[in-house]
N, C-alpha and C positions, 0 to 999 in steps of 0.2 A: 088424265089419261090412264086407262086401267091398263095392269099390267099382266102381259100373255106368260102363264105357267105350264111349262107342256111335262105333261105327266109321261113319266119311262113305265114300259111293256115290256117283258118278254115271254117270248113264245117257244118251247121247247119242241123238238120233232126227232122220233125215235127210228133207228135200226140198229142190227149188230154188223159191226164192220172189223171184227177182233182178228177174224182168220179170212177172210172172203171179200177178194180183190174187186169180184162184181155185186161188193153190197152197197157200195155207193152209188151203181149206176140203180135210180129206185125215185118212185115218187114220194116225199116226205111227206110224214103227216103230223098235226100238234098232239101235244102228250100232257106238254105245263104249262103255265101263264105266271112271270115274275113280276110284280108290282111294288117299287119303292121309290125308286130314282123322280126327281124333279124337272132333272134336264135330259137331252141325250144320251143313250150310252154309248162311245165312243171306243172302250175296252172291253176284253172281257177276256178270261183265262178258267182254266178248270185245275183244280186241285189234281195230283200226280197220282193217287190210290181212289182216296174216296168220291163219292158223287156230288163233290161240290163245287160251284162255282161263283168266281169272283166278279163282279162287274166294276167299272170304271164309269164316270161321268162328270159329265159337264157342270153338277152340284157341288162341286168340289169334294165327291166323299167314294169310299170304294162301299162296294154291301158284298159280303158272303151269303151265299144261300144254298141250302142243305136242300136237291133233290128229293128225299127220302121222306121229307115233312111236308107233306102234301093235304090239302083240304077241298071239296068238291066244290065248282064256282053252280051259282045257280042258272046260268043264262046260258051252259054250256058245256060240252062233254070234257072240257079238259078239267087240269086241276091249279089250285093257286099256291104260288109257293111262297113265304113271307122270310125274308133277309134274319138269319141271325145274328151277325155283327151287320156293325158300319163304322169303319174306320175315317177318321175325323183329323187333318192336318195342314193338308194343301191350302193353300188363298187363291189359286187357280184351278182351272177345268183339270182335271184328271184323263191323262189322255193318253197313258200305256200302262198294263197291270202285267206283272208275270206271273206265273203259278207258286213263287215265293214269294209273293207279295212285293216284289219288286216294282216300284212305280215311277214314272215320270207327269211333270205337269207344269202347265203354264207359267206358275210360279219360278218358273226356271229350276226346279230344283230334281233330285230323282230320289228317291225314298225307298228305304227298306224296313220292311216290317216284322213281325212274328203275329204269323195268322194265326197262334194257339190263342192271343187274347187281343184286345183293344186299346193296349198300352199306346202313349207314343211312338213314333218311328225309332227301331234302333239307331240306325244311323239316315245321316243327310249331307246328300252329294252337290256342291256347286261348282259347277265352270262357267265361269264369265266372260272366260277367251272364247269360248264356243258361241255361245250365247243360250238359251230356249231350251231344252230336250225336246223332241218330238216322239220319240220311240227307245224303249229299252229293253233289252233281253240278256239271260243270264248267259254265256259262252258255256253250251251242254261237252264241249273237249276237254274244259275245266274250268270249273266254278267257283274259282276263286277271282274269275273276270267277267265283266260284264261289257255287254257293247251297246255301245247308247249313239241315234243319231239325232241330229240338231237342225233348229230351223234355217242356218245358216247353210245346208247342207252336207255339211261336214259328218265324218263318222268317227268314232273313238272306240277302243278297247279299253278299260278301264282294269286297274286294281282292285279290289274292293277294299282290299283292307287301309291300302297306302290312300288310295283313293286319286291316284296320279295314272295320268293317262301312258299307255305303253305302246300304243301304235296307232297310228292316224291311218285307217282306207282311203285308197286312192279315190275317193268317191266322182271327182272332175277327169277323172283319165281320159273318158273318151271325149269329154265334146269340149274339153278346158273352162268349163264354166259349171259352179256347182247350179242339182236340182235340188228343189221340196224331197225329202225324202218322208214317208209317211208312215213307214213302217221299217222295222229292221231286227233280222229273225236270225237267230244262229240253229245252224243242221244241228239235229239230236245226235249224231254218229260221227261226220267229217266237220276238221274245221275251218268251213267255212259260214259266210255271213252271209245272209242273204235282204235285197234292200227292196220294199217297192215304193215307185216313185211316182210323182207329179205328173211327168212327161210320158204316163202310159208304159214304161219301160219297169222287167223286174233283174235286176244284176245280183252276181255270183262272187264275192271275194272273198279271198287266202287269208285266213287268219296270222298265218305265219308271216307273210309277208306284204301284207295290205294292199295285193296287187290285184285289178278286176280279173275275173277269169272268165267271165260270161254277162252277154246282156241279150236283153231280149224287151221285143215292142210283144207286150201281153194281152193287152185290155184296146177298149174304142177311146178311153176313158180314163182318168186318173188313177194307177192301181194304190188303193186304199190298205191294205190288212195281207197277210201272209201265213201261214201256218202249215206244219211237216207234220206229216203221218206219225205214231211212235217209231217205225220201223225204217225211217228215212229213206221212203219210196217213193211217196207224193207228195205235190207241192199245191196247198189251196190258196186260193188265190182272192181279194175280193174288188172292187170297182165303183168308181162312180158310174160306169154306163150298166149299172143293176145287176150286173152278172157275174156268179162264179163259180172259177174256173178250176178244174183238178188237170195238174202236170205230169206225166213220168219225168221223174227226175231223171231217169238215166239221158233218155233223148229228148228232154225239151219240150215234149211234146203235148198240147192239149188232149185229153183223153175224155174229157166231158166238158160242156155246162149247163146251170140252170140259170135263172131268174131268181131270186130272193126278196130283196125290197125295191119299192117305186124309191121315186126322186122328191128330193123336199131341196126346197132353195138351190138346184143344182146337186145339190148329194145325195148318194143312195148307202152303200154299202160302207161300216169304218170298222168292223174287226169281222175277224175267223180266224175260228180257232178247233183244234182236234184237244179228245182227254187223253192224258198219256197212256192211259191203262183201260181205260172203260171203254165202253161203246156211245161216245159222244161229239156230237160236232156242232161246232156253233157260231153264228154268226148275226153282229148286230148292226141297225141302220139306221140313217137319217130320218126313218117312217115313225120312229119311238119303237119300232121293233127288234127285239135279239131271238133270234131263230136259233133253237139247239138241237141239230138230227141226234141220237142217241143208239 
């Protein structure tokens, strides 16, 4: 029986979205084309200054790649950008990266790194009571916590340093039975958490007191990936029914969508992400495709 290797893509698409609210309503166009990954990329995050970005997959390895080091492809007007690390530690899919190299993965474990080199993980987080990580992000109210959610559905605040959990979200509040949670994003500004789920639903909770403050049915479709403006105004959104979505955080409310990638096996869409500082956005899919507007 030979065995199917699906090669990772990515496809970068540029505008300036730094100061201009209606720069995202625009039709994208490609800019890059990333090629390293084996499997899926199921993560991805942008560096907080520079034009780089991290990717996550399913090969069990993160790749850095520098924007800026670009080479002309022959068959086509974009350009090809080649990874310069690849971080090497997981025995599972890599299936959450942050812009600190903060990682979760199958392996059950959640990983922090120092993106200045290729060293082993500084440190490495297990909960066994939770089970799984499924998604992790760094708490931008303060950074000496991190909030990670679990295949269990469970949600946690973590210590970094103790490395002991300080607050459990009410994640079952409303329907007394936990979901899949797929993603789980802390606001750059308030703190709060923000979760997207299985059941089509994206929820809002109090960091302070782990109580839901908001939900909402978002998507046709399982909502996949999550990501905040730098200026925590927008809320992007992504989906297995191929579409995504930008929110005014103030009222809830959809304020665009597009289409991004087809459906493979049922899945389309599994991260998006904004740069903190640059003019970049991105988003990658079940198609072997990661789309970066810029």
């Amino acid at each position: 029986m030979s065995e199917y290797i699906h090669y990772g893509c990515l496809n970068i698409y540029i505008t300036d979205i730094s100061n201009n609210q209606d720069a995202l309503r625009r039709t994208w166009k490609p800019k890059f084309t990333l090629r390293s990954h084996f499997e899926r990329d199921p993560g991805l995050a942008f560096h907080p200054v520079e034009p780089v970005l991290v990717t996550a997959s399913e090969d069990h390895t993160l790749k850095m790649w520098n924007l800026q080091k670009t080479a002309p492809t022959k068959k086509s007007a974009s350009l090809d950008v080649e990874p310069i690390y690849t971080f090497r530690a997981h025995q599972g899919a890599v299936l959450s990266v942050h812009q600190r190299l903060l990682s979760c993965s199958g392996d059950g474990t959640v990983r922090l790194w120092d993106a200045s080199n290729t060293k082993p993980a500084l440190a490495t987080f297990h909960n066994k009571e939770f089970g799984v990580p499924s998604s992790v992000d760094l708490v931008c109210s303060d950074p000496a916590y991190m909030v990670t959610s679990f295949t269990s559905g469970q949600i946690g605040l973590f210590n970094m340093e103790t490395q002991q959990l300080v607050l459990n979200l009410e994640s079952t509040a409303e329907t007394g039975t936990p979901c899949q949670i797929n993603r789980v994003l802390s606001h750059p500004t308030l703190p709060i958490t923000i979760t997207a789920e299985e059941d089509r639903h994206i929820k809002f909770f109090d960091n302070n007191t782990g109580k839901l403050i908001h939900s909402m049915v978002a998507h046709l479709d399982a909502v996949t990936s999550l990501a905040v403006d730098p200026n925590g105004l927008y809320l992007m959104s992504g989906s297995h029914d191929c579409s995504i979505r930008l929110w005014n955080l103030e009222t809830k409310t959809c304020i665009q969508e597009f289409t991004a990638h087809r459906k493979k096996n049922d899945e389309s869409i599994h991260d998006v992400a904004f740069h903190p500082s640059k003019a970049y956005i991105a988003s990658a899919g079940a198609d072997a495709l990661a789309k970066v507007f810029v």
